[in-house]
C-alpha positions as a Markdown table, in Angstrom:
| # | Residue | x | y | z |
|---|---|---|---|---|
| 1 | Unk | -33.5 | 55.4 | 32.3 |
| 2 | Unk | -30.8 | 53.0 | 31.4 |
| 3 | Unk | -27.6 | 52.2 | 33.8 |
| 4 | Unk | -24.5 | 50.5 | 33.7 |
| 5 | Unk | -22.8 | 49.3 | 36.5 |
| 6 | Unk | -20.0 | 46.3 | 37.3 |
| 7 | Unk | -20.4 | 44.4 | 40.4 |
| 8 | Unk | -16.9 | 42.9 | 41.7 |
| 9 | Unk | -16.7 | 39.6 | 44.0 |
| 10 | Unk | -14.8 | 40.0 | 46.5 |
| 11 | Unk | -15.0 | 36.3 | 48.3 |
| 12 | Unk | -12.3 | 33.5 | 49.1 |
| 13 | Unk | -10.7 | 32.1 | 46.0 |
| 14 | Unk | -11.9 | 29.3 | 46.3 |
| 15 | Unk | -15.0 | 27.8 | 47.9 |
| 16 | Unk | -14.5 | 25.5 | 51.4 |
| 17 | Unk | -14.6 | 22.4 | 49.3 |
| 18 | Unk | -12.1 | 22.8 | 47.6 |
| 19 | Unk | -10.0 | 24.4 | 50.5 |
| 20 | Unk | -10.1 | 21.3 | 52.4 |
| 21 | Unk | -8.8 | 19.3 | 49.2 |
| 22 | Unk | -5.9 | 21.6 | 48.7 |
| 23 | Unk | -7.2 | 23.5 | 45.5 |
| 24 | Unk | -6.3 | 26.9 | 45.7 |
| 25 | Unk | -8.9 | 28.3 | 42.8 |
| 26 | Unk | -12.0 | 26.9 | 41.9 |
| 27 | Unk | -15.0 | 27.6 | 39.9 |
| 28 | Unk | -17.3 | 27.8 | 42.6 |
| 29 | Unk | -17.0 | 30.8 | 43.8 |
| 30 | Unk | -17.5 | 34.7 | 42.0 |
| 31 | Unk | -20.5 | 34.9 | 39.6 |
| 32 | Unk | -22.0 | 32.1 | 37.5 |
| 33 | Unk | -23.2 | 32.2 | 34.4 |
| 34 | Unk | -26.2 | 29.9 | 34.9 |
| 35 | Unk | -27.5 | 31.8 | 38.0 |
| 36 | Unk | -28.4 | 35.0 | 35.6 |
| 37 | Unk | -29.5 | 33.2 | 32.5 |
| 38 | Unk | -33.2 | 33.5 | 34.4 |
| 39 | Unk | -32.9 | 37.0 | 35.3 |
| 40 | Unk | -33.0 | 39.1 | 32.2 |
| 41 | Unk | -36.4 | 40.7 | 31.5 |
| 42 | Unk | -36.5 | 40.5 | 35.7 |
| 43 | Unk | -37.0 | 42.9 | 38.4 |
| 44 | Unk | -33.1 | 43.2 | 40.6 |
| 45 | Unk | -32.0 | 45.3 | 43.2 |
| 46 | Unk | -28.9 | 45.9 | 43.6 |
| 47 | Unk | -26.5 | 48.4 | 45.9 |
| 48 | Unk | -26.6 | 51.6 | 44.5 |
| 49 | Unk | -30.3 | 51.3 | 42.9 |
| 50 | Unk | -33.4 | 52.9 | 44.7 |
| 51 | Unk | -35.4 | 50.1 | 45.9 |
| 52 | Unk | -38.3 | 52.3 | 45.6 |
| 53 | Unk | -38.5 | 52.0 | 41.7 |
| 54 | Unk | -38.4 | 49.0 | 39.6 |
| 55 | Unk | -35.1 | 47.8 | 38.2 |
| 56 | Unk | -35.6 | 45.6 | 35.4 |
| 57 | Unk | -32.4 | 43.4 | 33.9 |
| 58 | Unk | -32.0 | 44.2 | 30.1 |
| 59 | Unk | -28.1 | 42.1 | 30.2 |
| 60 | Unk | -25.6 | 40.3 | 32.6 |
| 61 | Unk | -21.9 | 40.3 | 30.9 |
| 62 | Unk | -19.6 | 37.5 | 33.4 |
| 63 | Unk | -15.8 | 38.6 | 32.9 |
| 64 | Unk | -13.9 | 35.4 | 32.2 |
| 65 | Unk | -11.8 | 35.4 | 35.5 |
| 66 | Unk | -15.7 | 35.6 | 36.9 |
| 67 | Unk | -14.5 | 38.0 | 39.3 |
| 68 | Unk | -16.9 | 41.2 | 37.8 |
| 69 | Unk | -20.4 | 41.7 | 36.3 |
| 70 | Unk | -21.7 | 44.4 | 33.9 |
| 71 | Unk | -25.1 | 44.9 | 34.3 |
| 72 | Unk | -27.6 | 46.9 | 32.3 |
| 73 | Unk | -30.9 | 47.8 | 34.3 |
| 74 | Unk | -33.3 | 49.9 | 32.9 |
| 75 | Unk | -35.3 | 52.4 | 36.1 |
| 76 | Unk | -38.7 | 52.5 | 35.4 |
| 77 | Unk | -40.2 | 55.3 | 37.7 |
| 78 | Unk | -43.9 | 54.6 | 39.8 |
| 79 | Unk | -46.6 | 55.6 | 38.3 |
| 80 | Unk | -48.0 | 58.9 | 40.0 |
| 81 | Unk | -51.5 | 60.5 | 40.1 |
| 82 | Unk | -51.0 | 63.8 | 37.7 |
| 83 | Unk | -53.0 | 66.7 | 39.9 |
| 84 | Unk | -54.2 | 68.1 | 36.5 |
| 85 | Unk | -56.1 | 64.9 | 35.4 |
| 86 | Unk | -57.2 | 63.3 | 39.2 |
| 87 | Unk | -58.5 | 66.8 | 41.1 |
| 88 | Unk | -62.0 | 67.2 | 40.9 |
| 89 | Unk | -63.4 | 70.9 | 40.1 |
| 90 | Unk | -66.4 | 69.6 | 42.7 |
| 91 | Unk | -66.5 | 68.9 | 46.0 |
| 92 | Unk | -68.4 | 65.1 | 46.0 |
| 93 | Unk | -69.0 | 63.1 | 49.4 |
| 94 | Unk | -66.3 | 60.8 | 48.5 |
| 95 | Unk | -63.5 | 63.8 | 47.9 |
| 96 | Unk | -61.3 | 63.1 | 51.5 |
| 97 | Unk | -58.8 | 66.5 | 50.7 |
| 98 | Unk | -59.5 | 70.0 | 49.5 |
| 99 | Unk | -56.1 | 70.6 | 47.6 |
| 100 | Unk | -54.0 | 73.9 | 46.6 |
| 101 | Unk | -50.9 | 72.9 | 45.5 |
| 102 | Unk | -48.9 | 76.3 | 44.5 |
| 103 | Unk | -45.4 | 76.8 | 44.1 |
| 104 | Unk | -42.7 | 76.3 | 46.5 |
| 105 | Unk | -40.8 | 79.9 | 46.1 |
| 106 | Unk | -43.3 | 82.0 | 43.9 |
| 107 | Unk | -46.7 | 81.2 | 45.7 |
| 108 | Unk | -48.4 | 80.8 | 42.5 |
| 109 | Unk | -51.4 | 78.3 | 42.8 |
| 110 | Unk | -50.7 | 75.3 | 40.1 |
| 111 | Unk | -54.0 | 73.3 | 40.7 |
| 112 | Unk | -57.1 | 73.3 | 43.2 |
| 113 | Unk | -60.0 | 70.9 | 43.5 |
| 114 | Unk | -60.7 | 67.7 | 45.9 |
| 115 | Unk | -58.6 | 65.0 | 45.7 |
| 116 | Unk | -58.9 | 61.5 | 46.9 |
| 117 | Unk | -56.5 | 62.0 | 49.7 |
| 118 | Unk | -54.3 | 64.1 | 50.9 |
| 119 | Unk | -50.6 | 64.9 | 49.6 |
| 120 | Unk | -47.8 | 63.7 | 52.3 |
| 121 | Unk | -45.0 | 65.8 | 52.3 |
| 122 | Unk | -42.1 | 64.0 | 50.8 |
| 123 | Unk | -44.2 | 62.7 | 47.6 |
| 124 | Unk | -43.9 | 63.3 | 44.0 |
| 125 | Unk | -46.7 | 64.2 | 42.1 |
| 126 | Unk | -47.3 | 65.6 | 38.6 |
| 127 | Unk | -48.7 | 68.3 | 36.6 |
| 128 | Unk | -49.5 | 68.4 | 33.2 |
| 129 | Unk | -46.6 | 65.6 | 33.0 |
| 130 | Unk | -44.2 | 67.9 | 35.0 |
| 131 | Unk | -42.8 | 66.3 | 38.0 |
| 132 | Unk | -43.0 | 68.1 | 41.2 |
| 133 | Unk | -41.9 | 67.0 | 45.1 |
| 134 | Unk | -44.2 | 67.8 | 48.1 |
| 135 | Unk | -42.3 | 70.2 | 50.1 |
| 136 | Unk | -44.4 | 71.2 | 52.8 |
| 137 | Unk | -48.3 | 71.0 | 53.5 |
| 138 | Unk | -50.4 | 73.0 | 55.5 |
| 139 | Unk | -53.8 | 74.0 | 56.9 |
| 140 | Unk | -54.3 | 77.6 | 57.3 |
| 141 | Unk | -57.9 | 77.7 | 58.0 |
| 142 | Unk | -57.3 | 75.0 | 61.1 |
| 143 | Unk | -57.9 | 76.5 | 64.3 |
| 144 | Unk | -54.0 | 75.7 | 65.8 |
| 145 | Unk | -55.7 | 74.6 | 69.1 |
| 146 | Unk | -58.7 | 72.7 | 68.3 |
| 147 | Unk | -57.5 | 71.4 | 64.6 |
| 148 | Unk | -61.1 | 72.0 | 63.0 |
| 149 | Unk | -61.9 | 74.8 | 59.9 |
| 150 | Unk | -64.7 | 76.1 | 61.1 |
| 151 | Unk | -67.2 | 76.2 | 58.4 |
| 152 | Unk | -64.5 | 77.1 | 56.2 |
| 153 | Unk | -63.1 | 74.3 | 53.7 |
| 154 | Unk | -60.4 | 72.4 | 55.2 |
| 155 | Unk | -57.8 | 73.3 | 52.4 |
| 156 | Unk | -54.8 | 71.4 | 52.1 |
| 157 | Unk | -52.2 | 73.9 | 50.9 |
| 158 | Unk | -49.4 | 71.9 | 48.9 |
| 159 | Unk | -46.0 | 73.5 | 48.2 |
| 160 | Unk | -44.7 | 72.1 | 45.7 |
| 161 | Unk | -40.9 | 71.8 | 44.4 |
| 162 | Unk | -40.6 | 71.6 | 40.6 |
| 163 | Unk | -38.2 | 68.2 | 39.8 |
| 164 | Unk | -36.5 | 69.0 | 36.0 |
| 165 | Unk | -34.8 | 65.9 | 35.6 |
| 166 | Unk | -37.5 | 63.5 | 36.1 |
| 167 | Unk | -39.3 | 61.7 | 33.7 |
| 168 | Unk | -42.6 | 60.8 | 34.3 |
| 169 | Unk | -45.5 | 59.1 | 32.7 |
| 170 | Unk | -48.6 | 59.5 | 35.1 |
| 171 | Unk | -51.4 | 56.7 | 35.6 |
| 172 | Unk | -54.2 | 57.4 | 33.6 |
């Protein structure tokens, strides 16, 4: 995803240097030229961008007063394991979660199988390249007072939220 955005510097007019010398304007003070020649192809953060994706710097345009910035950063989302591809069918030793993730509002079971761990609520995962946010998880066959299944598997039950909007391209 591509975004534009300007950045304005709001600073002294001038930097103390030049205060003390009488100059009421000087060149060493709102954005620099020089200091973004580096940065294009980098990772930025800036206010307004989730830190918790990357950011990457495609072009810095310096007004001439060098008062505001245009920026163009392109948002690269994580990479997230796709439930479809990374569940097991089996349940091996090193499986740590029995997983049913099923639909937030319908109940309808998406995917089951043993994962390598278990889903946190507040996650994004994916399906079959659909994006989908971890509502809520429970353990229905935990005893509420001792917190052990019995000789039932532990299942993890996943509710899932579908996302729409996101984009996603899932590790392989």
């Amino acid at each position: 995803m591509t975004t534009t955005f300007t950045l304005r510097y709001e600073g002294a007019p001038s930097c103390v240097d030049c205060q003390r010398e009488g100059v009421p304007l000087c060149a060493h003070v709102g954005f620099n030229p020089e200091a973004w020649d580096g940065m294009i192809g980098q990772g930025v953060h800036a206010p307004g961008l989730d830190p918790t994706y990357v950011h990457i710097l495609r072009s810095a345009e310096i007004a001439s007063d060098r008062k505001t910035i245009t920026l163009v950063v392109d948002t690269e989302r994580p990479d997230m394991m796709d439930l479809a591809r990374h569940l097991s069918r089996r349940p091996e030793v090193t499986a740590k979660a029995a997983v049913r993730a099923v639909h937030h509002e319908t109940g309808e079971q998406l995917e089951e199988g043993w994962y390598d761990r278990p889903l946190i609520e507040g996650m994004q995962v994916a399906i079959d390249r659909d994006v989908y946010h971890v509502a809520k998880v429970e353990h229905p066959n935990r005893d509420p007072e001792t917190g052990a299944a019995g000789q039932d598997i532990d299942w993890q039950v996943a509710h899932l939220v579908p996302q729409p909007d996101a984009g996603v391209t899932p590790s392989r």
